[in-house]
N, C-alpha and C positions, 0 to 999 in steps of 0.2 A: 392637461399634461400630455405631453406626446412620446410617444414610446418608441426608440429604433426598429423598425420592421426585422432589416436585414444588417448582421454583421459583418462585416468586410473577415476574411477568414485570409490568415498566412501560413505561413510554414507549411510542414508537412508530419508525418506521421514519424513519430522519435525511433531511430535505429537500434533497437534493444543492443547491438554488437557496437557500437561506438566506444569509443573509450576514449575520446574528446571530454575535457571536465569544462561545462560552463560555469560552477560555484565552487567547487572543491579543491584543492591543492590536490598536489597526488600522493600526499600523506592523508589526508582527510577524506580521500576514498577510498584508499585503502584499508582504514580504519574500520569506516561506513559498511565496506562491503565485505569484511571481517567480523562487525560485528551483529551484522543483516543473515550473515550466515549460519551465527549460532540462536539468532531466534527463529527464522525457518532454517534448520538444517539439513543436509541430505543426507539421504538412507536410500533405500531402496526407489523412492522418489527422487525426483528433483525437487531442489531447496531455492535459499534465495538469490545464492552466488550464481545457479545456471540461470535462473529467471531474468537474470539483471536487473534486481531490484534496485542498485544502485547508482545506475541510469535512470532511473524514474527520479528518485530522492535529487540525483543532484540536477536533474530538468524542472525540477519542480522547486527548488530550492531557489533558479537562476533569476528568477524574477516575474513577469509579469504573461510571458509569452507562452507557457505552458500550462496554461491553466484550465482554461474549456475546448476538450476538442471540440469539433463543429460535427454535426450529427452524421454527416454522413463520411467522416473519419477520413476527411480530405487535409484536415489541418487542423489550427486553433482558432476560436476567436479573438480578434485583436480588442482589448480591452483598451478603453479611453476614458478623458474627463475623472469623473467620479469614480467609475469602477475601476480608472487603472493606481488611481490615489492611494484607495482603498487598500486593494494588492500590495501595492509598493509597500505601505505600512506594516502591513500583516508579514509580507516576505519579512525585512527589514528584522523584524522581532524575531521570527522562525530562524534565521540565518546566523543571528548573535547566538541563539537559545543552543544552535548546533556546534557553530565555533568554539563557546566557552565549556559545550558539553563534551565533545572530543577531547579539549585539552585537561580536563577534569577526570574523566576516563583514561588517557595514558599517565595520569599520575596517580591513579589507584594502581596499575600495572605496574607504574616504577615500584612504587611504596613497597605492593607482595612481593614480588618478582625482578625486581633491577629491569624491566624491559620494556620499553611500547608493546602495544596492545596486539598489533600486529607482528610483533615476533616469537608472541606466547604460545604456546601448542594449545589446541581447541579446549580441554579440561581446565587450562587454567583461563582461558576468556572465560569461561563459563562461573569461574570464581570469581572475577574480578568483574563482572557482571554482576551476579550477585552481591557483590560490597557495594557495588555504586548504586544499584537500584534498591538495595535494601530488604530484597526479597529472595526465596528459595528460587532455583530453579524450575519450572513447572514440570511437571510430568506428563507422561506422551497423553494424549486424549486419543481415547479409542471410540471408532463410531459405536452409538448404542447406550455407551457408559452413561450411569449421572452425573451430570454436571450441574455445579453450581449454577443460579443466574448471571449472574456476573458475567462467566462465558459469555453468554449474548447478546450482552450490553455493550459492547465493547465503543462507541461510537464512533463517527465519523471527522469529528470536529476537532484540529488542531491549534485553535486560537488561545495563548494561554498555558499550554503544556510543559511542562519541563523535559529536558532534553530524552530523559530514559523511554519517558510514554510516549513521547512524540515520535522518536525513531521504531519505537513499537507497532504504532499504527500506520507510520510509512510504509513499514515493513510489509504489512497483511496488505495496503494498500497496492505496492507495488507485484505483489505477488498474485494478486487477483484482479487485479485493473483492465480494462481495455488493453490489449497491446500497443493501439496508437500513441500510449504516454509511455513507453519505454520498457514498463517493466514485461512479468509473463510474456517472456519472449516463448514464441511459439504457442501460445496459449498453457504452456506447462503448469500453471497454475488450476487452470481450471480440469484439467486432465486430472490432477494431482484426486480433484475431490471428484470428477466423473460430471461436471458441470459440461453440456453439450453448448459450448458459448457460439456466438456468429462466427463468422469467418470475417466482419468486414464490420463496421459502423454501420457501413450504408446498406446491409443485408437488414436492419433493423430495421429501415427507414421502408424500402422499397416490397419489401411482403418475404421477399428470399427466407429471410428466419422468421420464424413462430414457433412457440411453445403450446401451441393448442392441443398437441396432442398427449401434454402433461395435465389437463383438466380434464375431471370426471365428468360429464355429459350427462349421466343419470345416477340420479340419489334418490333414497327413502328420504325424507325430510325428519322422521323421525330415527335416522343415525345419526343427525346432526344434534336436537335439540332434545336435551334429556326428558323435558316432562310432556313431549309427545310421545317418547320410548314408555313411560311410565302410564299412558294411557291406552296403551297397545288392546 
């Protein structure tokens, strides 16, 4: 079998500031970036509204072309054959799961409130979020705190999700992504948690960024493994 070396690479790196919908109506970004805002919201940080997380969602939502930037964050790779198949199906599913979920969420909105989702004052999205998802509102996470596992399981895989999880993990997605895919404009994401991220894809590639100065260079071997501590 023979394997593509090199992928022909298009486009270019997504304009966090655009406000061009390639999938969304401009009620259903509105929606999107309505309701992106009350799962990261802003406080003293920036949230998901400044990140433009809903430029990521709906670049990512539009089809086939957004999908793998190319390493050194010049563009994407143009997907073909099999792998653009693949894509199309998977979009295809994510893009209904969103349409039917939006329209299902401004109709809990109606139901409490007589309003779209986007005319409700943030307290009540945050209600009627809670009705559709079925769950409490989480509570702030402070660094340090215990937390359940679940926290860090959150995974990465949206094949399959129903529309609440799936825009939840767009959400963390777009918030902490590359900038090349739209979201964390200005890297505010990664400032948010003190993440020192590249400046560039291609800072990853070429030597410019490393994290070597975050690895301990020398250890006792036995702070590492308890039953050499215990034969101290």
């Amino acid at each position: 079998m023979t394997l593509k070396a090199d992928w022909e690479i298009v486009g270019s790196p997504i304009d966090p500031d655009s406000d061009e919908r390639l999938f969304f109506t401009q009620h259903e970004w509105d929606t999107i970036e309505a309701a992106a805002a009350r799962i990261v919201p802003s406080d003293h940080d920036p949230g998901a509204r400044e990140a433009r997380v809903v430029v990521f969602i709906d670049r990512y939502l539009s089809g086939i072309d957004y999908i793998f930037a190319a390493a050194d964050g010049s563009g994407f790779l143009k997907l073909t054959g099999k792998f653009a198949d693949a894509w199309r199906a998977r979009m295809y599913d994510m893009q209904r799961t969103y349409r039917e979920g939006i329209t299902a969420l401004d109709a809990v909105a109606q139901e409490q409130f007589s309003k779209p989702f986007t005319d409700l004052a943030e307290a009540e999205q945050d209600l009627v979020l809670e009705a559709y998802s079925g769950a409490p509102k989480p509570s702030p996470v402070t660094l340090g705190a215990s937390l359940a596992v679940g926290t860090f399981l959150q995974g990465t895989f949206d094949q399959g999700l129903p529309f609440f999880e799936a825009l939840c993990l767009h959400v963390r997605q777009g918030f902490y992504c590359d900038p090349v895919y739209g979201g964390n404009k200005d890297r505010m994401g990664w400032k948010v948690i003190g993440f020192p991220g590249p400046e560039s894809l291609k800072h990853t590639m070429d030597g410019t960024y490393s994290t070597s100065q975050y690895f301990v260079e020398s250890y006792d071997w036995a702070d590492l493994v308890p039953h050499l501590r215990a034969g101290r």
